[in-house]
Residue, then its C-alpha position, 0 to 999 in steps of 0.5 A: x817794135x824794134x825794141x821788143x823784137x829786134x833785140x834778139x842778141x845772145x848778151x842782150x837782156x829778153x824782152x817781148x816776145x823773146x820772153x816767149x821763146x824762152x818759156x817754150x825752151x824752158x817747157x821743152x827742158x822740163x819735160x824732156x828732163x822728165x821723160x829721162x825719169x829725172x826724180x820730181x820731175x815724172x809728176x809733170x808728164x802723168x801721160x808721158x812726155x813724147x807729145x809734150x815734147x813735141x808740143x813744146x819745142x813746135x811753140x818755141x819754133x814757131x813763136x822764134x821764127x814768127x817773131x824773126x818774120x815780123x822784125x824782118x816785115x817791120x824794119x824791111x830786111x834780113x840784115x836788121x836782125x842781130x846775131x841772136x836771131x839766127x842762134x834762136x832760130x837754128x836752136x829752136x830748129x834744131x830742137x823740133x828736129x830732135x823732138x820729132x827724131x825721139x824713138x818712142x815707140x807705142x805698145x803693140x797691143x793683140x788684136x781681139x778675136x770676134x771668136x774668143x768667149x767672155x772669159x778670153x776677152x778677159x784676159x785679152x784686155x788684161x794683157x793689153x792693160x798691162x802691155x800699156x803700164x809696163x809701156x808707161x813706166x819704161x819711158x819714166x811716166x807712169x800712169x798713176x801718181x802717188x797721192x800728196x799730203x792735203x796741205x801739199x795739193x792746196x799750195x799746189x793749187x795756189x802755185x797754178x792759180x798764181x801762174x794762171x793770173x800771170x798769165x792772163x795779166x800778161x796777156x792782157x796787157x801785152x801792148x801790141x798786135x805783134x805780142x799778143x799774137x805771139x803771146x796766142x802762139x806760145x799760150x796754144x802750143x803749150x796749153x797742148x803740151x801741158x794737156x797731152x802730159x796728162x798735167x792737165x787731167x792732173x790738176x783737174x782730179x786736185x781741184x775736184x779734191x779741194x773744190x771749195x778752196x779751189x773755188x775761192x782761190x780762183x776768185x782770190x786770183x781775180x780779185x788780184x788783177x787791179x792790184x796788178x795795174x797802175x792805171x785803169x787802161x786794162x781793167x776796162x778790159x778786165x770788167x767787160x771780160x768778167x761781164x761777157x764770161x758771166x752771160x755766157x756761163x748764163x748761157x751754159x746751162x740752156x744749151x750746155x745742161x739741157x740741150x736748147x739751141x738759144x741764138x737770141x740769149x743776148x736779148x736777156x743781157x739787154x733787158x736787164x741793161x735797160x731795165x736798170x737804166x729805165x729805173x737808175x735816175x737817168x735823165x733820159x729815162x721817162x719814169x724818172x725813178x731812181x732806185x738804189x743800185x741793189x734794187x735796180x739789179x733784182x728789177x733788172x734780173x726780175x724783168x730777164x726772168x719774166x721775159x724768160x719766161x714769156x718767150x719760154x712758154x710758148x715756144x719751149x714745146x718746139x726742139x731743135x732747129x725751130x727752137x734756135x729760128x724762134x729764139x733767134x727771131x726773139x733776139x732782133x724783136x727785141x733790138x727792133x723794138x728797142x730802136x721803135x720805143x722812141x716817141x715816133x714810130x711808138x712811145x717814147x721809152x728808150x729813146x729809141x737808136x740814141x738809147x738812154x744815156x748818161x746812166x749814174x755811177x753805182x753808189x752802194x752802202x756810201x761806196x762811189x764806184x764812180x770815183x778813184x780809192x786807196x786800197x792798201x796804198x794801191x789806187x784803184x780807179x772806176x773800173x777797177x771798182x767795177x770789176x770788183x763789182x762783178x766778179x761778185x755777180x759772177x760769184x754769184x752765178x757760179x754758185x747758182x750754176x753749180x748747185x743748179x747742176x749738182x741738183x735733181x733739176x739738174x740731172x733733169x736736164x741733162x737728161x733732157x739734153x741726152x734723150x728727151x723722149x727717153x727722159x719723158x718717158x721716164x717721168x721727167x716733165x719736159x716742158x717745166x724743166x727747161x722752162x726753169x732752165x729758160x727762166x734762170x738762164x735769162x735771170x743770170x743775164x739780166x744780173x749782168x746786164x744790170x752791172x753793164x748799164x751802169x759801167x758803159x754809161x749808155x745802153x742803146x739797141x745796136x749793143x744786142x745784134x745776133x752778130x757782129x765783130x764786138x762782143x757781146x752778141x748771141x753768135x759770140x756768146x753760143x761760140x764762147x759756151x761751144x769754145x770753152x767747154x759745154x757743161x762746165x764752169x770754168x770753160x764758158x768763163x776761159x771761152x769768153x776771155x778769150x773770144x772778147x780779148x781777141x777782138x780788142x787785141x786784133x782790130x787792125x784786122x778791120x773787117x777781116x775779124x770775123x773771117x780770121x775768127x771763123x777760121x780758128x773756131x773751125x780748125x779749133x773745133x777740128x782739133x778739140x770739138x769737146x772745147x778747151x775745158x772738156x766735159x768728162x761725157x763730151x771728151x768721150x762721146x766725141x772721141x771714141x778711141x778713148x778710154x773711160x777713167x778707171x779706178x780698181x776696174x770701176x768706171x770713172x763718172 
């Protein structure tokens, strides 16, 4: 500890969290050198820099001043700090002061008069629209940017997914409690900054220009991580990440597409884990089958599907809260069960609490994902093989889920989620279509599920709870699709990152977990109840002050 925070000296070499301070220092330069209209530098604050600033210089202070407190509650007084610790702590201070003393002033804009004509409401909304530009440009930060060469806004988006593995890598590797808070610190306040800069926005419009090399330059970004490991302490971390963030994209198209509140979703990873178990060759399993591993994945979904499809049926003619109790009951007569089918209480199948272990490696096409490789001179390990593994399953998914939602099956369902009774009315068959929804959202688990079996070695009942402090469970599961960002790809995946690496960073917290989790999901869900990734519809529905996205007067879709 002393050695990563205690170092706080004006020649001494940064480290640990002082890398931290000094990345919310470096963000509160450039966007105050850009709010002075500093000439390449305007194109980071598309919508202004008053907030950024503020954002940025609040994570500097605060990330500074939480890693002075934790080297004073570890060493035990104020004098084990070195002198840098009081030079940081005044700048960063001094800083935040400065940020929140800045004179912006927002437009004055005329209020409307309920008495004018269409015309003179017209014009009124014209003068404010250019009260608001004029505004815009006199800070340096005007609104529109000037679109770049293709071959620019691709190394762009490289240069971002590059920053965004560095990112995740640091996080996920940071060796103890006290980094990785600070590590959450630094991450939350600037992904603010970044965000009220309009930075964000920005990249969104690039990657919807490039969706295709955006797509797989994400995934060229991940295939990345275990090259960036010397062992495979962090891609155990790494593939069980990829396997949550997978069922809870999965997830997404039930409730984030069509509207169906799923509190027993987990039961679907289950079924696809135990159905390629029962059929992989373990010697606990009573059929004593052993299918090759692609077979054993397509049995594993298949048997998600159908089970799907069962509880679908009958209970799909139900909405809103009855919907959520059914599924929720459907959740624990699966665990239940599974903890039954143990040759007492009923046939012995699953071998009841104790599970079916010791479930064989995947050998696929001659490939032991079991054993270690040189890859390119890197040694590669069994999990980082796995991990591989999955981030083709979630390839896969991501695939089904966009062309899913970009289909007419899925504009039914939004419109389901909208408006049922409108959308039925329309013409729209209500049942079938979240039926299909149902059906391939419990498919996507049970491709996970497959891949999870085969990882953990074991699969036992009390892996599939509604609820508790290790992920995956259904209340983690439906948190990481609200946290992350309903109706979005790349949202369930973020929100299912960071739910899952949470507890695996912050287990000294024992059995206050859960009360530290519901604490930031409700002030989070205050601050940004669209989540991190917002759909476009969401952000504006629950934020009425907003305006729509205008190009040339049309509305922005």
């Amino acid at each position: 500890m002393y050695a990563d925070t205690g170092d706080l000296t004006v020649t001494g070499y940064p480290g640990g969290l002082q890398w931290l301070v000094l990345v919310g220092g470096a963000l509160t330069a450039l966007f105050g050198l850009a709010s002075y209209g500093i000439k390449g530098l305007q194109w980071l604050t598309p919508a202004g820099a008053d907030a950024a600033i503020k954002l940025s210089a609040l994570a500097a202070f605060v990330t500074a001043w939480y890693t002075i407190v934790a080297i004073i509650t570890t060493l035990g007084a104020i004098a084990d700090l070195e002198p840098g610790a009081y030079v940081v702590g005044a700048a960063t201070l001094l800083s935040l002061l400065g940020a929140l003393a800045l004179p912006f002033e927002r437009p004055t804009l005329e209020a409307a008069d309920p008495d004018d004509t269409g015309w003179e409401q017209f014009k009124h909304d014209a003068r404010n629209k250019v009260t608001s530009v004029k505004a815009a440009f006199a800070t340096g930060t005007p609104k529109a940017a000037r679109d770049l060469p293709a071959w620019t806004e691709i190394l762009l988006i490289a240069g971002i997914l590059a920053l965004g593995l560095g990112v995740f890598t640091y996080g996920i590797t940071t060796p103890y409690q006290e980094l990785f808070i600070g590590f959450l610190i630094t991450a939350g306040f600037g992904f603010a900054a970044i965000n009220k800069a309009g930075l964000m926005a920005r990249v969104t419009t690039l990657t919807n220009r490039h969706r295709n090399v955006a797509l797989i330059g994400a995934f060229a970004a991940a295939a990345a991580f275990p090259f960036t490991q010397t062992d495979d302490q962090y891609a155990t971390l790494g593939v069980n990440i990829l396997i949550f963030a997978t069922v809870a994209l999965g997830l997404n198209i039930v409730v984030g597409l069509t509207g169906l509140l799923d509190l027993g979703y987990v039961a679907f990873l289950g079924v696809g884990a135990y159905t390629a178990a029962l059929v992989s060759g373990s010697p606990n399993s009573p059929f004593g089958v052993h299918l090759p591993f692609w077979a054993a994945l397509l049995v594993g979904a298949a048997a998600s599907m159908i089970f799907g499809v069962l509880i679908g049926a009958p209970t799909l003619r139900l909405r809103g809260d009855y919907l959520a109790i059914v599924t929720l009951g459907f959740g624990e007569i699966f665990r239940i069960s599974m903890n039954n089918l143990d040759g007492v209480s009923g046939p012995d199948i699953t071998n009841g609490p104790n599970g079916i272990a010791n479930i064989p490696n995947v050998d696929l096409f001659g490939f032991d994902f079991g054993a270690t490789h040189t890859i390119a001179g890197f040694t590669i390990g069994r999990f980082a093989n796995y991990f591989f593994l999955m981030l083709l399953i979630t390839l896969i998914v991501v695939m089904v889920f966009r062309r899913s939602a970009e289909s007419r099956i899925g504009r039914a369902w939004v419109a389901i989620r909208e408006d049922e009774t409108a959308a039925e009315a329309m013409g729209i068959n209500g049942f079938r279509v979240k039926l299909i929804a149902f059906a391939l959202g419990a498919t996507l688990a049970g491709l996970a599920g497959a891949v999870q079996a085969h990882v953990n070695y074991t699969v036992t009942p009390d892996q599939y709870v509604f609820a508790n402090a290790v992920p995956p469970n259904s209340a983690f599961l439906l948190a990481a699709v609200v946290l992350g960002g309903m109706g979005t790809i790349s949202g369930p995946l973020v929100g299912g990152s960071l739910l899952f690496l949470l507890p695996n960073k912050l287990q000294s917290l024992g059995e206050y977990q859960l009360l530290t989790f519901g604490i930031a999901l409700i002030i989070l869900m205050r601050l940004r109840p669209e989540g991190l990734i917002p759909n476009r519809r969401n952000q504006l529905e629950l934020h009425k002050d907003m305006e729509a996205p205008t190009v040339l007067g049309k509305a922005g879709v």
